[in-house]
N, C-alpha and C positions, 0 to 999 in steps of 0.2 A: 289360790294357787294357779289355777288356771290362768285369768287372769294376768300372773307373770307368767304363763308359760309363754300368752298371745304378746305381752308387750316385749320382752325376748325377740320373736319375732319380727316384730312390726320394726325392731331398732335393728335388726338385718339385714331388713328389705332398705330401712333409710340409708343405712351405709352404703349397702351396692349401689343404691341412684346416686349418692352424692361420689362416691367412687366412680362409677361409669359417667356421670358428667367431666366431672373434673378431668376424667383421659381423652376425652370427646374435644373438649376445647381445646387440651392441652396440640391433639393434631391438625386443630383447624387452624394454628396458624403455618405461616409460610416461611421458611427458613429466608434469609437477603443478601445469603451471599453463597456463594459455591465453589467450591477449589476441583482442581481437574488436573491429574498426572502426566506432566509434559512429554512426552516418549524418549526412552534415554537407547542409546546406541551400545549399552550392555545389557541389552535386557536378553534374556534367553527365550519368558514365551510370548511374541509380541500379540499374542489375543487377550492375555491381562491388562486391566485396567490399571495394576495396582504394579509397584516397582519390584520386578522378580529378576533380580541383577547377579552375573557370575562375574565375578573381580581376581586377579591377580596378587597374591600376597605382597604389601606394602604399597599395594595398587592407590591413588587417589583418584576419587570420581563425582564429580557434581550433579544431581539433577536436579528438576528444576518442578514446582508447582505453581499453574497459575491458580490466582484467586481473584473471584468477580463479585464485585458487588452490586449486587441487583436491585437495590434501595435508590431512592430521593435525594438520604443523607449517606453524611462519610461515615467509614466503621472503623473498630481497631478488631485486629484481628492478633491476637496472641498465637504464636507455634512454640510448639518440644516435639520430643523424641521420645518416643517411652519403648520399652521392650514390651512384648505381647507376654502375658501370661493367662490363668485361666480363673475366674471368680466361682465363688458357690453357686452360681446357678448352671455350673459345667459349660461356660461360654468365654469364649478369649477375649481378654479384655484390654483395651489400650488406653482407654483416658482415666481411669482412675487403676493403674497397676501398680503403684504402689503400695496398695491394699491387699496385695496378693501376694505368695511368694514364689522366687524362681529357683532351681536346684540345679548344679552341675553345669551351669554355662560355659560354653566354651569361651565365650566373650560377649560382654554386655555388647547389645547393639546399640543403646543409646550413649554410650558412650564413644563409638565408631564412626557417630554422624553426628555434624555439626554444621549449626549457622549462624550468620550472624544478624539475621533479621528477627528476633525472635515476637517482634512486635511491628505490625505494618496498619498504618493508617492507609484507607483508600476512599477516595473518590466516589461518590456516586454516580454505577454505570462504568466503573473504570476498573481495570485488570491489568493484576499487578504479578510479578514472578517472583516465587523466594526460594530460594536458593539453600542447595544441603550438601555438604561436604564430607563424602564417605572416605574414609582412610583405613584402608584395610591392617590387618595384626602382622605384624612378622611374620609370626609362624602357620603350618594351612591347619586347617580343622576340617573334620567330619560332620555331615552333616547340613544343616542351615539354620541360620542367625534370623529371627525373627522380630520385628515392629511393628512400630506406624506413627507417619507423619501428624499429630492432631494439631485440629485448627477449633480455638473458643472465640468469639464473639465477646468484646466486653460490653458491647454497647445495649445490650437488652437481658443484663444480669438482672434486674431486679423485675419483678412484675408489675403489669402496670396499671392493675386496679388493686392497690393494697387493703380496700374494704371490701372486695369479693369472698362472698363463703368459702369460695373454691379461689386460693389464689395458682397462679400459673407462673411457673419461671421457665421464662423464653429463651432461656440462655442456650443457646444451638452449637452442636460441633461436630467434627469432620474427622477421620480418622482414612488416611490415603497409609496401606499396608505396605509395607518395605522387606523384602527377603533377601538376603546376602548368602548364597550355595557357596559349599565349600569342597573341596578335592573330591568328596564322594558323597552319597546318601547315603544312611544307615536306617536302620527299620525301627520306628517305637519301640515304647516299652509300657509296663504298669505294675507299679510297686504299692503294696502297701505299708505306708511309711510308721504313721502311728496314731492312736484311737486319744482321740481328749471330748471332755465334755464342752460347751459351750452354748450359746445361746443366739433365733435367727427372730426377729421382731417380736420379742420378749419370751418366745417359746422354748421352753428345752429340747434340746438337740443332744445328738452323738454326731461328732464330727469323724470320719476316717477321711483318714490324709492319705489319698492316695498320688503318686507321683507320676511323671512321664519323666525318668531322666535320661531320655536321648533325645538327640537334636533335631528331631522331626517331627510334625503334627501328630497325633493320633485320635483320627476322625469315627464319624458314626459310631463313637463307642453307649452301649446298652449295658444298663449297672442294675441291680437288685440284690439289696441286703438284709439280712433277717437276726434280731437280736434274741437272746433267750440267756433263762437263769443256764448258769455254769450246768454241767452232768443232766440238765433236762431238755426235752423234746419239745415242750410247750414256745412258741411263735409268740415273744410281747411286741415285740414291732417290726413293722418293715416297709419296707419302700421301694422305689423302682424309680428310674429314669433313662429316658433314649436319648438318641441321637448327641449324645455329649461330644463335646470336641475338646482338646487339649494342646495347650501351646507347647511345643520344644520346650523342654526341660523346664519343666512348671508343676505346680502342686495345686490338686484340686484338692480343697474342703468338702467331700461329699456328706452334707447333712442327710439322719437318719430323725427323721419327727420323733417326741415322746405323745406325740396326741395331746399336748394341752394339759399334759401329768406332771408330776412331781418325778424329780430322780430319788432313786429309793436303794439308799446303801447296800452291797452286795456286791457279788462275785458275776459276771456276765460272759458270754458267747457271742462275737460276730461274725456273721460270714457274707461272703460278697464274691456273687457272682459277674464275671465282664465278660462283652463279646465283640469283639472289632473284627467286620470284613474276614471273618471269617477262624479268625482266631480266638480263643479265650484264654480266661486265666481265672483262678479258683483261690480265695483267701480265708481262713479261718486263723482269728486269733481270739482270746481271752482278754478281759479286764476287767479292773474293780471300780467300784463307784465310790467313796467314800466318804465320810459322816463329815466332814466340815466343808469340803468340795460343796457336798449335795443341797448341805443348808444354805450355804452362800447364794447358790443361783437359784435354790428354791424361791429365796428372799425377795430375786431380780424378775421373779418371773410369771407371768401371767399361769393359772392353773386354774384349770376347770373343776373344779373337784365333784359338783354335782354334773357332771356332765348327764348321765341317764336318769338321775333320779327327778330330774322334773317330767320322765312320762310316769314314774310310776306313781308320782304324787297326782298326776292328770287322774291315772287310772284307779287311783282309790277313791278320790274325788265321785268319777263316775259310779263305780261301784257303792259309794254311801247313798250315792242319788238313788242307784237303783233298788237300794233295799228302802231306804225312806219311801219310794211311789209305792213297792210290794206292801209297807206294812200300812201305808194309807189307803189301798184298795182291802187289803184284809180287814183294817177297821171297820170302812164301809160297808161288805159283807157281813161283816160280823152285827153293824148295828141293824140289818134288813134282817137278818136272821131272829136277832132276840125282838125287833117289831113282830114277826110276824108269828113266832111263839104267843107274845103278848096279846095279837087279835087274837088264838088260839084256843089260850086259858080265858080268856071273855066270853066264848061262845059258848066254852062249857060251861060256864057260870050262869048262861041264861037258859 
């Protein structure tokens, strides 16, 4: 037992090195091309880098991004439009947001901006402008309309030692942030929308969905939630994370860990503490876990089930040792004793 407790170990330690390599490399290379935010003549704060534009309802406005290619060779460079929204790790996300959900928009931003480059081949050492066509809605809206221009590389999609332990995909992008303000600002928000089970790199989770449905960021938000059986006191799980951010009317997936357990049919307690700049907000709600849910992703899902019991099997280990030496020293004892009885009864004998 021991034994597997060390090799346990030992295959830990191999993970993290071949994990800390593999990210090691994966920053030693150099991105080969770079886009950069033309300055547009609507912008409101001209110390942003990134396009934070006030437009005119039915207003049409172009601006413009250059892209450089810093390579030998020519690249293609793919763009879209995607709307910001926020992924389970509580961070706004623009190139894969489709994977996330949005609630309450006032208007899809990606659908308000358009181009017709959406693919540019460039020049090695050469910079090129592509071009985005904002067209504002009819009607005005509250708030602000959140994005981002993303730029992918097709040219170094694949990696390029496919018999590396550690393979790497070089495949590099660019995300240039786009704000469209609207008549007024309005102040965040944070709902808790609804509790479902699911699963985060094969581990059991509790998801609570919590929401921002207004049309504003809601920054440095601080979360800690605590799960327990229905009517009891007792703490089974909990968790905590800072500095979260949330896009304009987006839904964060705030994963709650099960540690590596089983979900276990019954009635549950969640509550969830928030604190943003100064404000909070307090949620308790109820839910059930239930007997074919539970099997399903029991099924799907990694579970430690001996998680403790290989110290205790360490420590009975050790304890066998230590009575095996005690009653090897007491034998030995024992057999000096009945020696020296044995000179004993010999001396009386003569």
């Amino acid at each position: 037992m021991l034994k597997k407790v060390l090799s346990k170990v030992m295959l830990v330690l191999g993970f993290i090195c071949i994990s800390f390599t593999g990210t090691m490399s994966g920053w030693a290379q150099e991105a080969e091309y770079e886009v950069k935010a033309v300055p547009s003549s609507a912008q409101v704060d001209t110390t942003k880098t990134y396009f934070d534009l006030r437009l005119k309802p039915e207003e049409q406005h172009t601006v413009k991004v250059a892209v450089t290619n810093r390579s030998n060779e020519a690249l293609t460079i793919d763009t879209a439009v995607k709307t910001a929204t926020t992924n389970t790790n509580g961070v706004v996300e623009y190139i894969n947001s489709e994977q996330n959900k949005s609630v309450k928009l006032p208007y899809d931003l990606s659908q308000l901006v358009q181009t017709t480059t959406k693919k540019v081949t460039i020049a090695p050492h050469e910079t090129q402008n592509v071009d985005y066509t904002i067209t504002m809605p009819k009607q005005v809206f509250s708030g602000i309309l959140s994005g981002g221009l993303v730029f992918t590389s097709e040219d170094n999609e694949h990696p390029k030692d496919s018999n590396a332990d550690v393979t790497i995909n070089n495949r590099f992008g660019y995300v240039i942030a786009l704000v469209l303000h609207g008549e007024k600002e309005v102040p965040s928000d944070l709902q808790l929308a609804d509790i479902r089970l699911g699963q985060v790199n094969d581990r059991n989770v509790v998801f609570a969905q919590l929401e921002n449905p207004e049309a504003a960021y809601l920054n440095r938000l601080n979360l800690s939630a605590k799960i327990k059986k229905k009517h009891t006191n007792t703490v089974l799980y909990e968790t905590s994370q800072n500095d979260v951010q949330m896009a304009p009317n987006s839904q964060f997936d705030y994963p709650i860990g099960l540690e590596e357990t089983a979900f276990k049919p019954d009635k549950y307690s969640l509550t969830i503490h928030a604190e943003s700049k100064g404000r909070t907000w307090d949620f308790e709600r109820d839910f059930e876990i239930k007997d074919e849910e539970a099997k399903q992703l029991n099924d799907q899902a990694y579970i430690h089930k001996n998680k403790t019991n290989d110290w205790w099997y360490l420590l009975l280990v050790i304890a066998l040792l230590l009575l095996l030496f005690i009653s090897y020293i007491y034998r030995k004892r024992q057999q000096k004793i009945n020696a020296l009885k044995a000179q004993v009864e010999e001396l009386k004998r003569k």
